[in-house]
PDB file of N, CA, C and O in Angstrom:
ATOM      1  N   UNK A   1      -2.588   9.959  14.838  1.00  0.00           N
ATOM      2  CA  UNK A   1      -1.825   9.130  13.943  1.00  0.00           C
ATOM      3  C   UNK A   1      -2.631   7.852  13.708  1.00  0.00           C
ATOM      4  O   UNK A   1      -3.139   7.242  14.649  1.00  0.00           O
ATOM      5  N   UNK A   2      -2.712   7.562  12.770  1.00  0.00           N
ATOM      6  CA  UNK A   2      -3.419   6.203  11.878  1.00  0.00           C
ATOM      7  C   UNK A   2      -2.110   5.241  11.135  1.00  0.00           C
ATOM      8  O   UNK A   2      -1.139   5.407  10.397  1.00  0.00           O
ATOM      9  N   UNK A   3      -2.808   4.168  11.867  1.00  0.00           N
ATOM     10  CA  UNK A   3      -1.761   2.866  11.342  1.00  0.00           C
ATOM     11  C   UNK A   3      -2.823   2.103  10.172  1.00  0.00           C
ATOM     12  O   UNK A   3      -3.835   1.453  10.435  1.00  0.00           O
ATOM     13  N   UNK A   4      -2.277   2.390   8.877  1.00  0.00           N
ATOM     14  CA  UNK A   4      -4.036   1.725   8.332  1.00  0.00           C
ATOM     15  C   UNK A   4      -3.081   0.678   6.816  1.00  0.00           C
ATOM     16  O   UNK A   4      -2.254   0.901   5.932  1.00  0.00           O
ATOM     17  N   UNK A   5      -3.634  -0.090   7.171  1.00  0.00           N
ATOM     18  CA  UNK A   5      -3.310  -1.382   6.063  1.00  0.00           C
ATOM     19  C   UNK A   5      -4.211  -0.860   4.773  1.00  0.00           C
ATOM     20  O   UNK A   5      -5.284  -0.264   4.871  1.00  0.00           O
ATOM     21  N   UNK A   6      -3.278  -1.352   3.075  1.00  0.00           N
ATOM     22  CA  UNK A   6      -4.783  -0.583   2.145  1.00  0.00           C
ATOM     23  C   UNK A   6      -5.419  -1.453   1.586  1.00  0.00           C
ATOM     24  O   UNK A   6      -6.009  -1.118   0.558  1.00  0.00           O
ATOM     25  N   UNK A   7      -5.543  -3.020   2.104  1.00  0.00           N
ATOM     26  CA  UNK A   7      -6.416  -4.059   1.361  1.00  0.00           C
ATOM     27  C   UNK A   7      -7.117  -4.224   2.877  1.00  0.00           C
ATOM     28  O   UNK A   7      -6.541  -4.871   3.752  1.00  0.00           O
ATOM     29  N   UNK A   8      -8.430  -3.569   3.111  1.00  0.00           N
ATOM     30  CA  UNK A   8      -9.455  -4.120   4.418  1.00  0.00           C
ATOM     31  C   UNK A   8     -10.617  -5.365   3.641  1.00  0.00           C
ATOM     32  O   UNK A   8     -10.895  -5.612   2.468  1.00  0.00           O
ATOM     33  N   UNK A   9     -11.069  -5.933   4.950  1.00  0.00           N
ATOM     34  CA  UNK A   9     -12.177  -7.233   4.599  1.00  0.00           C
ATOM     35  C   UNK A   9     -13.036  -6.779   3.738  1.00  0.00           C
ATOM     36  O   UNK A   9     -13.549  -7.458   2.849  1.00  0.00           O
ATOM     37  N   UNK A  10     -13.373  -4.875   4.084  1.00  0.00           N
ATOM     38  CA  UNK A  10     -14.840  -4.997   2.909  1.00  0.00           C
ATOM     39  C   UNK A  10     -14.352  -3.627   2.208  1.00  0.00           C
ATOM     40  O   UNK A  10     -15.288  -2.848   2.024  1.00  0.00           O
ATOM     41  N   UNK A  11     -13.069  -3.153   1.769  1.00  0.00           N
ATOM     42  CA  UNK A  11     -12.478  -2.090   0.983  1.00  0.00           C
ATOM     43  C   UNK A  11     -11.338  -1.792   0.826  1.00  0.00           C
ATOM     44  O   UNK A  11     -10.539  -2.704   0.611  1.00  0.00           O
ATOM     45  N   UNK A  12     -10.930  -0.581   0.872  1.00  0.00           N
ATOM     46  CA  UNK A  12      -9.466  -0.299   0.570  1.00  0.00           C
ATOM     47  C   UNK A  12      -9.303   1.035   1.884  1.00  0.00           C
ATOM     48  O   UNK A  12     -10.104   1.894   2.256  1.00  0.00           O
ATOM     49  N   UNK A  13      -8.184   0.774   2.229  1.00  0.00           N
ATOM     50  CA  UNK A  13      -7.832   2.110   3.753  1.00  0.00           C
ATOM     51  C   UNK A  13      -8.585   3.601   2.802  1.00  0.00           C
ATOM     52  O   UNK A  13      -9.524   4.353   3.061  1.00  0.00           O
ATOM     53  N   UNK A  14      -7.612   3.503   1.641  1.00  0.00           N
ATOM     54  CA  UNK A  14      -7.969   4.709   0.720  1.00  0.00           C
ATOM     55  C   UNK A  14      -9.560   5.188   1.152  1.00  0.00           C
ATOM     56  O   UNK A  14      -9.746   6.400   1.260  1.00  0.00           O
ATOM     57  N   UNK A  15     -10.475   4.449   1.349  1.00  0.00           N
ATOM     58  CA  UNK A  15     -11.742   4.842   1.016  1.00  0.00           C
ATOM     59  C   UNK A  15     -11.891   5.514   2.471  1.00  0.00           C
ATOM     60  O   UNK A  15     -12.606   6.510   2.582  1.00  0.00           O
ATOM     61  N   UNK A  16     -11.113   4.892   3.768  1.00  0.00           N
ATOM     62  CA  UNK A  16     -11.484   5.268   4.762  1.00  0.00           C
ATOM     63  C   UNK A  16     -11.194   7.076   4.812  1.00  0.00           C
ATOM     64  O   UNK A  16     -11.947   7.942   5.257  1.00  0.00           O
ATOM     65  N   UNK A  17      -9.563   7.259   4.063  1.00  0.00           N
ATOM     66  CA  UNK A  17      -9.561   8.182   4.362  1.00  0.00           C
ATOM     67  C   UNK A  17      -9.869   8.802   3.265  1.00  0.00           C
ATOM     68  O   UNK A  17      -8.754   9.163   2.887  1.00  0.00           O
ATOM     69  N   UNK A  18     -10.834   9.289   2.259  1.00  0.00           N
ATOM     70  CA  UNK A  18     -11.294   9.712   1.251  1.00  0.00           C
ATOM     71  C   UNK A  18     -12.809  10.144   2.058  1.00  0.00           C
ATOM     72  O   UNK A  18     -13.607  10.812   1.400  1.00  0.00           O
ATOM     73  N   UNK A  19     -13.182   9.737   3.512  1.00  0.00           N
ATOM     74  CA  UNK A  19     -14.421   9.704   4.393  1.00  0.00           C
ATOM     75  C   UNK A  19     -14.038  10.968   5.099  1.00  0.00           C
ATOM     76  O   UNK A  19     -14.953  11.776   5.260  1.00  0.00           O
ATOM     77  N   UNK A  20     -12.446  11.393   5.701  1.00  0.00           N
ATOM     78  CA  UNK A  20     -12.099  12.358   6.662  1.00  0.00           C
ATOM     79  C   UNK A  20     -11.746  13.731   5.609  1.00  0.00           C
ATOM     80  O   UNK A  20     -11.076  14.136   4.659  1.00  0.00           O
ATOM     81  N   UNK A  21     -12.905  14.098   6.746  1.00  0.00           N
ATOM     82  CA  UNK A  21     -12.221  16.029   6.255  1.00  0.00           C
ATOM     83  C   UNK A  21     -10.656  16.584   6.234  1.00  0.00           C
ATOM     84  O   UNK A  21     -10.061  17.224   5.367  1.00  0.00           O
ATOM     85  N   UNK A  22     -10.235  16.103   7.489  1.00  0.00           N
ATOM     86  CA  UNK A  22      -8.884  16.116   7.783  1.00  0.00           C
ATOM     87  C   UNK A  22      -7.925  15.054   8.157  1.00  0.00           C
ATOM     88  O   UNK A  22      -8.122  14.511   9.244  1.00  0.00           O
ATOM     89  N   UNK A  23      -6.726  14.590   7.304  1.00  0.00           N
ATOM     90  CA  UNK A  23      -6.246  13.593   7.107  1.00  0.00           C
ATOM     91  C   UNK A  23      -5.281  13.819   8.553  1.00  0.00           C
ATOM     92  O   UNK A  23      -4.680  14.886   8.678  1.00  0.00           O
ATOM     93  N   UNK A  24      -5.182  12.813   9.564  1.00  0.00           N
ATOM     94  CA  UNK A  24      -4.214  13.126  10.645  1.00  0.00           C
ATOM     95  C   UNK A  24      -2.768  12.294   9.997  1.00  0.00           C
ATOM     96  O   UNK A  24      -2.885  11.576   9.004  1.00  0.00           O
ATOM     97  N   UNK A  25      -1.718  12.448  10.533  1.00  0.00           N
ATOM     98  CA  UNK A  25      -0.673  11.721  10.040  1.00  0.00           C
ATOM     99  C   UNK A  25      -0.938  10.106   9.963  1.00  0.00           C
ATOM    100  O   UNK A  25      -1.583   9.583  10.872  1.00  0.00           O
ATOM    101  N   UNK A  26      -0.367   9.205   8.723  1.00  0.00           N
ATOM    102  CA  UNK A  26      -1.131   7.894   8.609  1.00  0.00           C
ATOM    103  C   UNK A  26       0.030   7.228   7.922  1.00  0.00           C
ATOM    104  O   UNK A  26       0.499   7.508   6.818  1.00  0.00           O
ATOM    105  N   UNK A  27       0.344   6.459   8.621  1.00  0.00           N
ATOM    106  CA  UNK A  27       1.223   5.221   8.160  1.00  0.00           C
ATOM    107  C   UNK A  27       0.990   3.695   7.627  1.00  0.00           C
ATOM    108  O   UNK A  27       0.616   2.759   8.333  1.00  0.00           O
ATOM    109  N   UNK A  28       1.195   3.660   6.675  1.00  0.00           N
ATOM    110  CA  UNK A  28       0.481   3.120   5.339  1.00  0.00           C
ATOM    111  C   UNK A  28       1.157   1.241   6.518  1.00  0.00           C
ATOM    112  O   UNK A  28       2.322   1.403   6.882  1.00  0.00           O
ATOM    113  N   UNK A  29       0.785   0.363   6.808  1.00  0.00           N
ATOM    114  CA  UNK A  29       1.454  -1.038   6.905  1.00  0.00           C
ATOM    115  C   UNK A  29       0.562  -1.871   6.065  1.00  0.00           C
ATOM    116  O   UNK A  29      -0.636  -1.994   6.322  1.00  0.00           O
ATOM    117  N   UNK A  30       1.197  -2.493   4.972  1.00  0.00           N
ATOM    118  CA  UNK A  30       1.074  -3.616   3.699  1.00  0.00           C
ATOM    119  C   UNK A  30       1.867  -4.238   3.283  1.00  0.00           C
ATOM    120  O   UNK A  30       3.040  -3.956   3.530  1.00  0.00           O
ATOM    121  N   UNK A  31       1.497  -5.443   2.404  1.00  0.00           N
ATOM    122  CA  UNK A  31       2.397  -6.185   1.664  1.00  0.00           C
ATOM    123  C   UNK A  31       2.387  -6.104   0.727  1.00  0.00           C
ATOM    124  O   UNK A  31       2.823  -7.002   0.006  1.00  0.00           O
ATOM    125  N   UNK A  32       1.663  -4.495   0.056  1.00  0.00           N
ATOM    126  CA  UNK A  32       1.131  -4.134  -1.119  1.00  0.00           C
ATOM    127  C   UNK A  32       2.054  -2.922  -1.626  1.00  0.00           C
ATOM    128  O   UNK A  32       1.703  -1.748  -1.505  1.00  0.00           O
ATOM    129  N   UNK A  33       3.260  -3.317  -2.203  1.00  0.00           N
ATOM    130  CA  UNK A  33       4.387  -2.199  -2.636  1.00  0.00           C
ATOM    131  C   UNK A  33       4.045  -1.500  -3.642  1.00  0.00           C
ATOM    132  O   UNK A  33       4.723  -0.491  -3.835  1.00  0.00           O
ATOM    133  N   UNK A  34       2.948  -1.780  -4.564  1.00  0.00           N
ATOM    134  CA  UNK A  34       2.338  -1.395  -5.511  1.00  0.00           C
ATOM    135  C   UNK A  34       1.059  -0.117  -5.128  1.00  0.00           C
ATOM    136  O   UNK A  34       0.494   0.539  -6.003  1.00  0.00           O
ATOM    137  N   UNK A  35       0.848  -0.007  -3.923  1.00  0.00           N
ATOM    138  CA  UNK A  35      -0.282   1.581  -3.757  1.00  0.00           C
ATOM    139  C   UNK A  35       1.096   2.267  -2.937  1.00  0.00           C
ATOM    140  O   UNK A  35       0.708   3.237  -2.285  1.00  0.00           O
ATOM    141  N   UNK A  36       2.439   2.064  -2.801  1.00  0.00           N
ATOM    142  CA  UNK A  36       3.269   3.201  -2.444  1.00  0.00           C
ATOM    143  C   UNK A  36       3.334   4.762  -3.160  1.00  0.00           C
ATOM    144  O   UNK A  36       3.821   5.705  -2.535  1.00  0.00           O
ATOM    145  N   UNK A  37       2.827   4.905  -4.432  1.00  0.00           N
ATOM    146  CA  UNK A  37       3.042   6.485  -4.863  1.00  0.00           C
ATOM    147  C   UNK A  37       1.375   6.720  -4.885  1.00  0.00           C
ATOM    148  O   UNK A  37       0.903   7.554  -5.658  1.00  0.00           O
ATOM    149  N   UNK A  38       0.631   6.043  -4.112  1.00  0.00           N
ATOM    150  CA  UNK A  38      -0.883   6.394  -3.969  1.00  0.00           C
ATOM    151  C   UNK A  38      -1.187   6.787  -2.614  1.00  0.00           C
ATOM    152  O   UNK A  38      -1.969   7.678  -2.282  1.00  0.00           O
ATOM    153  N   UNK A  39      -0.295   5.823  -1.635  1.00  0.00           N
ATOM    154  CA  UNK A  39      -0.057   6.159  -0.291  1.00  0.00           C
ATOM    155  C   UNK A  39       0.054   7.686   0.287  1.00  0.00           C
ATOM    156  O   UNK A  39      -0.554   8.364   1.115  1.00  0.00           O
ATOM    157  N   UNK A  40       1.477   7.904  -0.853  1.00  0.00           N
ATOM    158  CA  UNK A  40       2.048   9.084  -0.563  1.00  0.00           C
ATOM    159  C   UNK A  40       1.335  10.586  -1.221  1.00  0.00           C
ATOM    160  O   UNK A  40       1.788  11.714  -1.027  1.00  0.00           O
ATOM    161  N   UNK A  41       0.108  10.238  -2.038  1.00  0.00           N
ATOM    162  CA  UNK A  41      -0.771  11.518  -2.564  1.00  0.00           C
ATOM    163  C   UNK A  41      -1.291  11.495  -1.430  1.00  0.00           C
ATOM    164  O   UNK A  41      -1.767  12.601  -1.173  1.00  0.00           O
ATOM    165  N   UNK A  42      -1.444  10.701  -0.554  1.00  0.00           N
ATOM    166  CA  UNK A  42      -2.544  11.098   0.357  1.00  0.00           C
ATOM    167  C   UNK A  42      -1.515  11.242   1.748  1.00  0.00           C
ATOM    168  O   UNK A  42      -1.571  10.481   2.715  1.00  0.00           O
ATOM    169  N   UNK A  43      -0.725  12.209   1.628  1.00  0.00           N
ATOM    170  CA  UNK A  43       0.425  12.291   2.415  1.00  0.00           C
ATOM    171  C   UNK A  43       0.681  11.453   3.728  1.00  0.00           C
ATOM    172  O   UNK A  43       0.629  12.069   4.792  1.00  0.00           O
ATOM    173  N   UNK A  44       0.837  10.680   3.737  1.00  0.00           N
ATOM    174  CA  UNK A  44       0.899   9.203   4.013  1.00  0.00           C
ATOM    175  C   UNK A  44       2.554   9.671   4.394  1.00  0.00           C
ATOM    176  O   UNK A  44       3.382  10.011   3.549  1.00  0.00           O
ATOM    177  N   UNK A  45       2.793   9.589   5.919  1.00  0.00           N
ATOM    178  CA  UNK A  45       3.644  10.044   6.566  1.00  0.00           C
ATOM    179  C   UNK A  45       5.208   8.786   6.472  1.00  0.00           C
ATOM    180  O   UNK A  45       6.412   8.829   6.725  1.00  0.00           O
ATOM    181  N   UNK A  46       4.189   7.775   5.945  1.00  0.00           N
ATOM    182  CA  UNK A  46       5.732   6.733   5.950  1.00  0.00           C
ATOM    183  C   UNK A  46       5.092   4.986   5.247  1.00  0.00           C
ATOM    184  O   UNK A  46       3.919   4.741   5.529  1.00  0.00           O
ATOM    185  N   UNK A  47       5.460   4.466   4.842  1.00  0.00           N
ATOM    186  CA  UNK A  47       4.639   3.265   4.192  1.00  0.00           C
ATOM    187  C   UNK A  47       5.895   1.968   5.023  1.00  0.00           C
ATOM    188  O   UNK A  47       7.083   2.274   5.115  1.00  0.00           O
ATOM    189  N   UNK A  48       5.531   1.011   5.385  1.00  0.00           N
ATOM    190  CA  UNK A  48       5.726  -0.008   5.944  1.00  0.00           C
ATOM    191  C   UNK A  48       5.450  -1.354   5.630  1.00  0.00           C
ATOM    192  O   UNK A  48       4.591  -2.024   6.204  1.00  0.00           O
ATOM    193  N   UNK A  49       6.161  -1.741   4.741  1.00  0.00           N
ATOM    194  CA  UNK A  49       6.054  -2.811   4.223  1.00  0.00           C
ATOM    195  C   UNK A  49       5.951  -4.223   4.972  1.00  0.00           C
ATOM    196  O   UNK A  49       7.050  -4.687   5.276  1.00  0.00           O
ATOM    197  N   UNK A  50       4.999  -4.883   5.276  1.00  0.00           N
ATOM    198  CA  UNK A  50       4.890  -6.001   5.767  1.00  0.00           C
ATOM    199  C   UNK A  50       5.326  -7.501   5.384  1.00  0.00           C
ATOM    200  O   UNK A  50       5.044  -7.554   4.187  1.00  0.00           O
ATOM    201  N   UNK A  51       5.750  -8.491   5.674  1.00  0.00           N
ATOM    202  CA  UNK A  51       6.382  -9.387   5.154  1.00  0.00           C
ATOM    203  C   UNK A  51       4.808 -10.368   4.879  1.00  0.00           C
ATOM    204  O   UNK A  51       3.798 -10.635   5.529  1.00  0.00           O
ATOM    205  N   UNK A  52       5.445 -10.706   3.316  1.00  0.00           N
ATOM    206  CA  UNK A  52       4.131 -12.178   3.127  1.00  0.00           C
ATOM    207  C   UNK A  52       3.440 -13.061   3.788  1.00  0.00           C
ATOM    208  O   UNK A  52       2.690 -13.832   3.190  1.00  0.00           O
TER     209      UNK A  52
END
């Protein structure tokens, strides 16, 4: 299981897992409500919205 935020210092989580052959279950935590139906193409087990 992966806890992965999708704005990192030098990319986006997306890219990390666009790197794995096999996606393990991954729970999206952001303050970014706007990659939620991008989260979930990449079956993104639950999204977690973080406060500002």
């Amino acid at each position: 299981m992966i806890f992965l935020d999708i704005l990192l210092n030098d990319g986006y989580g997306f890219d990390i897992l666009d790197s794995l052959e096999n996606h393990p279950r991954i729970i999206f935590t952001t303050t970014y409500n706007e990659y939620a139906i991008k989260g979930f193409k990449y079956n993104g087990f639950d999204y977690l919205l973080k406060p500002n």
